[in-house]
C-alpha positions as CSV (number, residue, x, y, z in Angstrom):
1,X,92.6,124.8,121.2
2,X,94.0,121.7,119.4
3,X,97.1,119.9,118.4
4,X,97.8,117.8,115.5
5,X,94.0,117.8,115.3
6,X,93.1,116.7,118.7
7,X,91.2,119.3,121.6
8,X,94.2,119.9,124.2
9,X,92.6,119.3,128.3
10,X,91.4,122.3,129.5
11,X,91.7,124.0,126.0
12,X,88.1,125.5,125.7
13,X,86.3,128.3,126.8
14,X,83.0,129.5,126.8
15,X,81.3,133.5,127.4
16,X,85.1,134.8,128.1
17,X,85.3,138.5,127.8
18,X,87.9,139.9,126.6
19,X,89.9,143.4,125.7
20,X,91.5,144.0,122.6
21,X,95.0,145.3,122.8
22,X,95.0,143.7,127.0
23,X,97.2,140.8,125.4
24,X,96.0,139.1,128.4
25,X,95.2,135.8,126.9
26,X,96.7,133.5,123.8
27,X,99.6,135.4,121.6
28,X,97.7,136.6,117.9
29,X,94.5,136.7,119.5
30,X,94.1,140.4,118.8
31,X,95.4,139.9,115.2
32,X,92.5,137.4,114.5
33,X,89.7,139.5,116.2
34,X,90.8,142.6,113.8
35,X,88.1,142.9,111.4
36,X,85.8,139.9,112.6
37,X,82.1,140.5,112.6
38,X,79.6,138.7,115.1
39,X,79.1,135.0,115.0
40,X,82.7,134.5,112.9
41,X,84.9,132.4,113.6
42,X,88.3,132.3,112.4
43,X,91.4,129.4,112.8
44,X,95.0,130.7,114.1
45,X,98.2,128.5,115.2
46,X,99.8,130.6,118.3
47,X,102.1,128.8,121.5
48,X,100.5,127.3,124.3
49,X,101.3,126.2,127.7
50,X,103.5,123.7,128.3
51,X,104.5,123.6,125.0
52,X,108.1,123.6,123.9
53,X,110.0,127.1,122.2
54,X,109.0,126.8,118.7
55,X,105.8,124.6,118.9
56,X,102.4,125.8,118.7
57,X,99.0,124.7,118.6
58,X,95.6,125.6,116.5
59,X,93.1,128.2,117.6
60,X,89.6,128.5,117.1
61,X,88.0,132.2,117.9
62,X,84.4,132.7,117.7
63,X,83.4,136.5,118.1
64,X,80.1,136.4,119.9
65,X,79.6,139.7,120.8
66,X,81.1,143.4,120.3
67,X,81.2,146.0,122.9
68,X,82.7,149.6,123.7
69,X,83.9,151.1,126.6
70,X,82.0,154.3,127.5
71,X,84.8,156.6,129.1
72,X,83.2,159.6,131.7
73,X,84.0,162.7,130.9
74,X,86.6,164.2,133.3
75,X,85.5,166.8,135.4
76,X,84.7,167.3,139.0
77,X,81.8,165.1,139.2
78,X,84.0,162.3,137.8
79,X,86.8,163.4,141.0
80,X,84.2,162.4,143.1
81,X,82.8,159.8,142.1
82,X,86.3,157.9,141.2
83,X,88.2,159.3,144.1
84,X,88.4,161.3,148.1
85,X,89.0,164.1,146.2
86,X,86.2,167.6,145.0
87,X,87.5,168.5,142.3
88,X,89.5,166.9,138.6
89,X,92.8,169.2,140.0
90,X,93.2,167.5,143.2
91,X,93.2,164.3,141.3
92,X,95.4,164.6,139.2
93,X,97.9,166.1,141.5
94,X,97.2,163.1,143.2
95,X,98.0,160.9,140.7
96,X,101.1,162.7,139.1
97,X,102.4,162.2,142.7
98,X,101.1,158.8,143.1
99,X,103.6,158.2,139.7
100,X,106.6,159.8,140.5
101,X,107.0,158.0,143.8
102,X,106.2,154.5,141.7
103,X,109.1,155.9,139.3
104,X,111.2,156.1,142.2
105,X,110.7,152.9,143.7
106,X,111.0,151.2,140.5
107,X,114.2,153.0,139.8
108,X,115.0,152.1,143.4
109,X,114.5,148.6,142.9
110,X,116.6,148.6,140.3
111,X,119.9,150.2,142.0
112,X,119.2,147.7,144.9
113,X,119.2,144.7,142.4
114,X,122.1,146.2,140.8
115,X,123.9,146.6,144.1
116,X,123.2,143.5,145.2
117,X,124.6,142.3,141.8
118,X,128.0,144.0,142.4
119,X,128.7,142.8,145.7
120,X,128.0,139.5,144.8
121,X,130.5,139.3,141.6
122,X,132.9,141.4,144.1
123,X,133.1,139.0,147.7
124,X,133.8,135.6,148.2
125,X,131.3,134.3,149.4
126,X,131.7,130.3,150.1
127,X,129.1,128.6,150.5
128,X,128.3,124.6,152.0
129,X,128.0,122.0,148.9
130,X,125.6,120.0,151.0
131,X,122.7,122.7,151.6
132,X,123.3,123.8,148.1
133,X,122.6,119.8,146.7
134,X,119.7,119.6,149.0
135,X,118.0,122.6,147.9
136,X,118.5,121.9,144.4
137,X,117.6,118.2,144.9
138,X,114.7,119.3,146.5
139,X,113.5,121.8,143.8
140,X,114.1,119.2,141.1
141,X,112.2,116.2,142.8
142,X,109.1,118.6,143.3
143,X,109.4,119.2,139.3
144,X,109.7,115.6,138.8
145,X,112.9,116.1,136.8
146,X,115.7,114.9,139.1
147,X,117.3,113.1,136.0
148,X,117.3,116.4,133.8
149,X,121.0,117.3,134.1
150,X,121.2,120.6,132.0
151,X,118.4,122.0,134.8
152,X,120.0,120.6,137.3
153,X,123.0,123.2,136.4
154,X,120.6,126.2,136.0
155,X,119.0,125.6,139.6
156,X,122.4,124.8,141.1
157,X,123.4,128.1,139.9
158,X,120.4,129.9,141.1
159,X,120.2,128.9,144.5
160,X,123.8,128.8,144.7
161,X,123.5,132.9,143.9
162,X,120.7,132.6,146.0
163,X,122.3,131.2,149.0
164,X,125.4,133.5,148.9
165,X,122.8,136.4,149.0
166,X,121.2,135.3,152.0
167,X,124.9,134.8,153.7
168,X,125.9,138.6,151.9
169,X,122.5,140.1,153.7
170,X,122.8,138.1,157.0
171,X,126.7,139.1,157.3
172,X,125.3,143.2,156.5
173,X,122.9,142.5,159.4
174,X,125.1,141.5,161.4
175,X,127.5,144.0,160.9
176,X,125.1,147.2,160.7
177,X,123.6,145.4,163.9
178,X,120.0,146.0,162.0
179,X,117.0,145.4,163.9
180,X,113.3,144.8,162.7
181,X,110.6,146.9,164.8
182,X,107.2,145.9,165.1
183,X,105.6,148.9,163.0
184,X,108.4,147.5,159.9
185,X,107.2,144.4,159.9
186,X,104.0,145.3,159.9
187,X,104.3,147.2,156.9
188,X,106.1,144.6,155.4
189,X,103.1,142.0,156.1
190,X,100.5,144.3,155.0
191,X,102.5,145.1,151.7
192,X,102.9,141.2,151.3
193,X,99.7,140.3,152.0
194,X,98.6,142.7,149.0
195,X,100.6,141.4,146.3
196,X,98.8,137.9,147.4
197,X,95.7,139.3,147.4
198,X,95.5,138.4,150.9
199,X,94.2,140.4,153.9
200,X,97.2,140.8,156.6
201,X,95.2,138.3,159.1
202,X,95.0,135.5,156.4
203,X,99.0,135.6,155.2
204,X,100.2,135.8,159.7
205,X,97.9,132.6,159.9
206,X,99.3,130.7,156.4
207,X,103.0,131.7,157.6
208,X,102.4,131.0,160.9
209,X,101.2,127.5,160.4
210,X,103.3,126.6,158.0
211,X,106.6,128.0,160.7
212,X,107.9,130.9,158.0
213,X,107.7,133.7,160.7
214,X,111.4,133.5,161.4
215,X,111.6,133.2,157.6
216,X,110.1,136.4,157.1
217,X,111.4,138.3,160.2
218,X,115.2,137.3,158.5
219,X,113.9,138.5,155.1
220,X,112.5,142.2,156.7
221,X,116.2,142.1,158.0
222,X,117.9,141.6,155.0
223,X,115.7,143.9,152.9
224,X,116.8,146.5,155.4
225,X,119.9,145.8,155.5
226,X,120.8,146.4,152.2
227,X,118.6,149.8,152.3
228,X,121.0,150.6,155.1
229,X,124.0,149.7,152.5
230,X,122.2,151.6,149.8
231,X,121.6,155.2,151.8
232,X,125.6,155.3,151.2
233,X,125.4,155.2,147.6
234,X,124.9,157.8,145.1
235,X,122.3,156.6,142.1
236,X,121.8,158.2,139.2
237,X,119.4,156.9,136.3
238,X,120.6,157.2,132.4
239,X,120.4,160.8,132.2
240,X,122.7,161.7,134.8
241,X,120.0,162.6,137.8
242,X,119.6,161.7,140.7
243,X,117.2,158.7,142.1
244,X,115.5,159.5,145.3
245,X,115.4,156.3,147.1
246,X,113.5,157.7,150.1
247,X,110.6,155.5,148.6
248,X,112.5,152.5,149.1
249,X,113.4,153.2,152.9
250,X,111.2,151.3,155.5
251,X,108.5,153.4,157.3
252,X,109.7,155.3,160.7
253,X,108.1,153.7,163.9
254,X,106.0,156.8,163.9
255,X,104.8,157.0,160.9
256,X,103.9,152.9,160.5
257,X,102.4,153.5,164.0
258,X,100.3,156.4,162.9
């Protein structure tokens, strides 16, 4: 990749394979690989990191290889090779399932955000000037952009929102006299340490030494807290039904135990 001319750092690549239609790489890649035939190589301007909204840069593609993705047939014998499972029915019953709960916590997520939303814009919530100019002074000197004043206002208003959400949560804890079991937050570390991609004993060791345990014990807290506050509420998505937000609600002691 190059601008004005000259190779950007860091802007080539060599044996990268890729899928058309992932859109996991540069935007117009798969527009320039439609119709290329091996060893052609073909020019395209498209944005590029760290560029400003507007600007882009020129790419050069060469197609080095073409290769298709043989599917298995689905049957049994694919069931159980892919999966726990005997037979293709079991499977997908498993997986319709599998989707609906992911539906519901996605649908749960949403009325949580939204709820949060609305009690936000609805209390007063006051909140110290001083931690809100440290935070934000912080955030701005690790970016290097402490004299950027129009960013300055966008991060004072997020961790302004930020901070009255912490107070909003710690007040429901409070209230609602919530407590965090050991089976919760365990299901809370392991879940954690999987959108990391770490294993549960690497993410207690980096939060440990780094002093975030009382961190993360006040953020199990306020997630169910506001669970707590949600069970009260009655969601319904765009067409008028019902959410289940069962798959939002932490894990019994039993059941995380089990």
């Amino acid at each position: 990749a190059s601008v004005d001319g000259k190779e950007i750092e860091g802007g080539y690549a060599n044996g990268i394979s890729y899928e058309v239609g992932s859109n996991r790489m540069v935007d117009g890649l798969d527009a320039a690989l439609e119709g290329m035939k091996v060893e052609e190589s073909k020019k395209f301007n498209a944005p590029l990191v760290g560029m400003k909204e507007g600007e882009t840069g020129e790419v050069e593609v060469t197609l080095k290889a073409v290769k298709k993705r043989e599917l298995p047939e689905l049957n049994d014998e694919f069931a159980k090779l892919a999966s726990e499972f005997e037979t293709l029915k079991e499977l997908e019953a498993d997986v319709r399932e599998r989707l609906t709960r992911l539906k519901s916590m996605e649908q749960g997520a949403q009325a949580r955000d939204n709820l949060l939303k609305l009690l936000l814009d609805t209390v007063e919530i006051p909140v110290p000037e001083n931690l809100v100019n440290d935070e934000v002074h912080d955030h701005l000197e690790k970016e290097n952009r402490l004299e950027d004043e129009t960013h300055r206002k966008e991060v004072t208003e997020e961790v302004t929102r930020s901070v009255r959400g912490d107070f909003l949560l710690d007040a429901i804890v409070k209230s609602e006299e919530v407590q965090v079991s050991e089976a919760e937050l365990t299901e809370y570390l392991i879940r954690t340490a999987a959108r990391y991609q770490m294993t549960p004993d690497q993410f207690v060791q980096q939060i440990t030494q780094a002093g975030q345990v009382a961190t993360l014990m006040a953020e199990v807290a306020r997630t169910k807290g506001l669970a707590v506050v949600l069970e009260r509420v009655s969601v319904k998505d765009a067409s008028g039904n019902k959410v289940d937000l069962s798959a939002l609600a932490p894990k019994k002691t039993e059941e995380a135990q089990a």
